[in-house]
C-alpha positions as CSV (number, residue, x, y, z in Angstrom):
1,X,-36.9,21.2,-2.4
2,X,-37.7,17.9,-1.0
3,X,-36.9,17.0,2.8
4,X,-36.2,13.9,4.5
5,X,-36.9,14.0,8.0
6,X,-35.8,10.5,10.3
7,X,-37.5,9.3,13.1
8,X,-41.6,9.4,13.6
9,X,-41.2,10.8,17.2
10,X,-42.9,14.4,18.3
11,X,-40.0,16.1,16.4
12,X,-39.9,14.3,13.3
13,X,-43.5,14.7,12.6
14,X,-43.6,18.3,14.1
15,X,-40.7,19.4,11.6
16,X,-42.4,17.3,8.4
17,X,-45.6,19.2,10.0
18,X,-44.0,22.8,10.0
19,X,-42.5,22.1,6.3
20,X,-45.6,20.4,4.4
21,X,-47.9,23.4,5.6
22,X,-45.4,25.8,4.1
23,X,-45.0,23.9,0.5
24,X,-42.2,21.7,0.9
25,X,-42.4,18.5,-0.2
26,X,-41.5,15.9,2.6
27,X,-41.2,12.4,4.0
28,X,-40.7,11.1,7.0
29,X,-38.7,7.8,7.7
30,X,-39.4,5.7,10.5
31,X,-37.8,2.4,11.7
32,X,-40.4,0.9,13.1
33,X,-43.0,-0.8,10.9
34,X,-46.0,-0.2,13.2
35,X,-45.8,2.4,15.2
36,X,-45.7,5.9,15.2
37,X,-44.6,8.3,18.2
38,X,-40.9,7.3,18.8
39,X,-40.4,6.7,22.8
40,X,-43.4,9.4,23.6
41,X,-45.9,7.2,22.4
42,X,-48.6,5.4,24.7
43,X,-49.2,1.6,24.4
44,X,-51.8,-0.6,25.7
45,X,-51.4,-3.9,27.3
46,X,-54.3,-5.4,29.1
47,X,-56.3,-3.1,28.9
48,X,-53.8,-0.3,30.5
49,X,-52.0,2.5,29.4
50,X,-48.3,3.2,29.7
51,X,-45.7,4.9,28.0
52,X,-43.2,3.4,26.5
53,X,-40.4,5.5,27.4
54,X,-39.4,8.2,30.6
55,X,-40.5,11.0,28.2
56,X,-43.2,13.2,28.7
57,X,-44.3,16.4,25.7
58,X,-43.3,19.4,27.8
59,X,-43.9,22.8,26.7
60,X,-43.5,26.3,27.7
61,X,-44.9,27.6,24.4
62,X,-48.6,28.6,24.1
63,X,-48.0,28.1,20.4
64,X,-46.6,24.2,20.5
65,X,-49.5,23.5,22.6
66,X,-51.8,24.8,20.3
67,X,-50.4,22.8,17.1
68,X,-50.8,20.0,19.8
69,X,-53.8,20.0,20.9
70,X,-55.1,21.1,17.0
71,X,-53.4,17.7,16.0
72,X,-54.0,15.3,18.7
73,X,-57.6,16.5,19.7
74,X,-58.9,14.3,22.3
75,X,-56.3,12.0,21.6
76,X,-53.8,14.3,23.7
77,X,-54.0,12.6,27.1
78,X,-52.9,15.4,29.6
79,X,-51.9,13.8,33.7
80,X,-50.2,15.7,36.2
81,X,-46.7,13.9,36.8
82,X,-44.0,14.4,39.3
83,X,-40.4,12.6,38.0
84,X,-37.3,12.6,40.6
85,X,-34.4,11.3,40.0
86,X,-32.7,8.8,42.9
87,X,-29.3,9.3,43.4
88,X,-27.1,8.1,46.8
89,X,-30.1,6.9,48.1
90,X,-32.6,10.0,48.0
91,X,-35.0,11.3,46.1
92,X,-34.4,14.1,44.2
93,X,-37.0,16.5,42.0
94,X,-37.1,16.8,38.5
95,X,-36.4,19.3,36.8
96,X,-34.0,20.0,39.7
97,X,-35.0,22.3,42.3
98,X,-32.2,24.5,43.9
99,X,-33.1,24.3,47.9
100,X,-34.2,20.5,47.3
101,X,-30.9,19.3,45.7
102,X,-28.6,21.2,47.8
103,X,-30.7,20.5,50.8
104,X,-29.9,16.7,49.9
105,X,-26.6,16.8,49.3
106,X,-24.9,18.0,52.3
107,X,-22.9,21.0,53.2
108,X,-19.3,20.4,51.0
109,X,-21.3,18.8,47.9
110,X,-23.7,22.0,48.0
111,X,-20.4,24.0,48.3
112,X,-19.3,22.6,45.6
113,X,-22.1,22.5,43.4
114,X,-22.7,26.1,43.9
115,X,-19.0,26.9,42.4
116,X,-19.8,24.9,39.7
117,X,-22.8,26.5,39.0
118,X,-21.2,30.3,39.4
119,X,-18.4,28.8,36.9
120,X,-21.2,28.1,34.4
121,X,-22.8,31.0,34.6
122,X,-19.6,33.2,34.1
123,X,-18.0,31.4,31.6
124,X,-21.1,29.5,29.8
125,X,-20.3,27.1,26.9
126,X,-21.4,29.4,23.7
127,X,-23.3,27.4,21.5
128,X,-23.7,24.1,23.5
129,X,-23.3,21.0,20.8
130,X,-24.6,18.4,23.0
131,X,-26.4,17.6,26.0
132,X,-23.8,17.7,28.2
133,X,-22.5,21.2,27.2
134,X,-26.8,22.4,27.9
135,X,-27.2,20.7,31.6
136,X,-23.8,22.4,31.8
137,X,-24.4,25.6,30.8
138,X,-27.8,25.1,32.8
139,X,-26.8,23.5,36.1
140,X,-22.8,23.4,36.7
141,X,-20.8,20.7,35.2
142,X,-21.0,19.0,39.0
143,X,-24.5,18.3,38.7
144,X,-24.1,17.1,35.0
145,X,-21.2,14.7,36.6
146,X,-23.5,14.1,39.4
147,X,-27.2,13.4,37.7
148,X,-26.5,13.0,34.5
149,X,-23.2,11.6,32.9
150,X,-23.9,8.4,34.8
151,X,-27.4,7.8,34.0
152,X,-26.3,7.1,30.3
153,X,-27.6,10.8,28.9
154,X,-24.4,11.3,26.8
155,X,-26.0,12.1,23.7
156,X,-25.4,14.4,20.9
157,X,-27.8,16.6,19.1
């Protein structure tokens, strides 16, 4: 069997990683003729470091950081971060934070997003396709409408 896997970002090259170690034969395609890492990769300029894009490799899995840290070495640079999200003119943490967004939001939004939340959880999506069917399942489809939907996160999987 021979694989093609698109896209030279942490999945791409995680997935050509997983199926080369266990005999398949693969290649990865990437647009870009220089670099490597999709919008997770670090770039210099001046002599600073920044990433190139809003996202960060986030794991709860011992195992992902292990095949992590076994590939990157000390090229795995590791900072402490805090991302909010700013929305009606507050600050808001990210990954969202129960007491902090309804605390935020004011007494009929928090209302509101609370039913919307119950909703999800009693009737969840099964199967979510796309983002929006996940933050919904995982938030309420208020906070989806609220956070997300506008901020141009309408993508599929």
């Amino acid at each position: 069997m021979k694989v093609i896997c698109i896209g030279a970002g942490p999945a791409g090259l995680t997935s050509a990683r997983h199926l080369a170690v266990h005999g398949v034969d693969v290649v990865v395609l990437e647009r870009d003729p220089q670099y490597i890492g999709g919008i997770s990769r670090t770039e210099q300029y001046k002599g600073f470091r920044f990433d190139v894009g809003g996202h960060r490799f986030f794991s709860k899995s011992a195992e992902i950081d292990a095949l992590w840290d076994e590939i990157l070495g000390d090229q795995l640079i590791t900072r402490q971060r805090k991302s909010r999200i700013f929305f009606n003119g507050k600050l808001f943490e990210y990954p969202l934070r129960a007491f902090d967004a309804l605390s935020k939001l004011g007494l009929w939004q928090s209302i509101m997003c609370m039913a919307s939340y119950g909703k999800a959880r009693l009737f969840p999506i099964k199967n979510p396709r796309n983002f929006e069917e996940w933050v919904t399942n995982e938030f309420g489809s208020r906070l989806f409408q609220m956070f997300f939907e506008k901020g141009g996160y309408r993508t599929h999987w």
